[in-house]
C-alpha angles and dihedrals in degrees: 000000000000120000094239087047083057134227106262105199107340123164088247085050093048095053102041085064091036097053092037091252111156085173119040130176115180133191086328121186122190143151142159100232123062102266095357101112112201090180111035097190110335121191124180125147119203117201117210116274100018139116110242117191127199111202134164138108122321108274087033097127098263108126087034089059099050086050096051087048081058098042103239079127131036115232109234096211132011137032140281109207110198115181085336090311129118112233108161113140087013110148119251094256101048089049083057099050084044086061096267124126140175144197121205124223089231136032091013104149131039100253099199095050122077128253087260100044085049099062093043078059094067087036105119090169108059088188096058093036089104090051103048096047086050093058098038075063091063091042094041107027099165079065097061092055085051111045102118088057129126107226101219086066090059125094111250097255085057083046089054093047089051092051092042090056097038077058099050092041087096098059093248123196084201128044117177120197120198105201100333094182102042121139096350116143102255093256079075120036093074083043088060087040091063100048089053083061099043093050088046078049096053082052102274114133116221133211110183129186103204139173094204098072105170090058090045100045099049091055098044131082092229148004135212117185118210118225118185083329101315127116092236107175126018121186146119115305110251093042080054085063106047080046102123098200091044074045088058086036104068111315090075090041095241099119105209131088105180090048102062092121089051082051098054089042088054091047088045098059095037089066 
């Protein structure tokens, strides 16, 4: 049965409601080149309400996730459960007016347009467009001093912050981030940081893919690290962080979790 047909009763329906998912990914296999799997059977569960981080060395499978959440790419095996309802393979556009929305890690605002224009840009409701911009100016006040600007004349902390609110323009349950604080100069990575904080704080339930996993860990409910397109290891956050072979996997740089004895041989002979 198609996604947009829905599910009825189905056993991944039934558990998503049964385990409090409002976002549920399972056994999801996905890539962008016939027979080449990025993800090889990815599982995360996201509650409402919470934030939800994606860590793990860089090819893992995380970017690739969040766009298969979002259906620029269509999972080969295994289901996507938004809200009880099934939406794997489901295009962009019907995920956002599900109450899904996502920023990209690149080319995630219009440069040549200005703050404002921008927003009126994510709006889906044109009679609540006026209303929406005005509250993204309380969440976002540098924004508002800011709303004749082109974008492309913004640093790129102000550009993530423009992307962040035209996501959030449709009144979103979900917002999924893909690398919020790459490449930002360091004055405004905890400043995104915050923000993150302050939209999962007005209801909206956050999943973020992020390189910097310390940061994102200890602000986030729970964790799940991405290993060669497996979820490897799920937990709260900050157990996540004093994990030491999460620790091995991807916090202390060395990128392999089921080589942790060769590691200790190589530092071994290397003293």
């Amino acid at each position: 049965m198609s996604a947009e047909a829905g599910i009825g009763a189905s056993g991944l329906q039934e558990r998503a409601y049964g385990n409090g998912a409002l976002l549920q990914t399972e056994d999801v296999v996905a890539g962008y080149l016939p027979e080449v799997d990025i993800l090889s059977g990815v599982s995360i569960r996201v509650k409402e309400g919470e934030i939800v981080t994606v860590i793990g060395p860089n090819g893992a499978g995380k970017s690739t996730l969040i766009k298969t959440i979002f259906g620029l790419l269509r999972p080969r095996a295994g289901r996507i459960v938004f809200r009880g309802e099934e939406i794997s393979g489901l295009k962009p556009h019907h995920c956002a007016r599900r109450g899904l929305s996502y920023v990209p890690q690149l080319d995630n605002v219009f440069p040549t347009l200005t703050v404002e224009e921008n927003l009126e840009m994510g709006s889906l409701d044109r009679s609540r467009t006026r209303d929406q911009i005005d509250r993204m100016y309380e969440l976002f006040p540098r924004l508002g001093e800011r709303k004749r600007q082109r974008a492309t004349t913004m640093s790129g902390g102000e550009r993530q912050m423009v992307a962040m609110a035209r996501a959030l323009m449709p009144d979103p349950q979900v917002l999924l981030l893909d690398e919020p604080s790459a490449g930002l100069a360091p004055a405004f990575v905890e400043a995104i940081f915050e923000k993150v904080e302050d939209v999962n704080r007005a209801g909206v339930t956050i999943v973020m893919v992020e390189q910097n996993a310390r940061r994102a860990l200890a602000m986030s409910n729970r964790g799940y690290v991405l290993d060669l397109g497996q979820d490897r290891f799920e937990g709260p956050g900050k157990e996540l962080l004093d994990d030491p072979k999460v620790a091995e996997l991807y916090l202390g740089g060395t990128a392999r979790v089921d080589q942790p004895e060769q590691l200790e041989q190589d530092e071994t002979a290397g003293n």
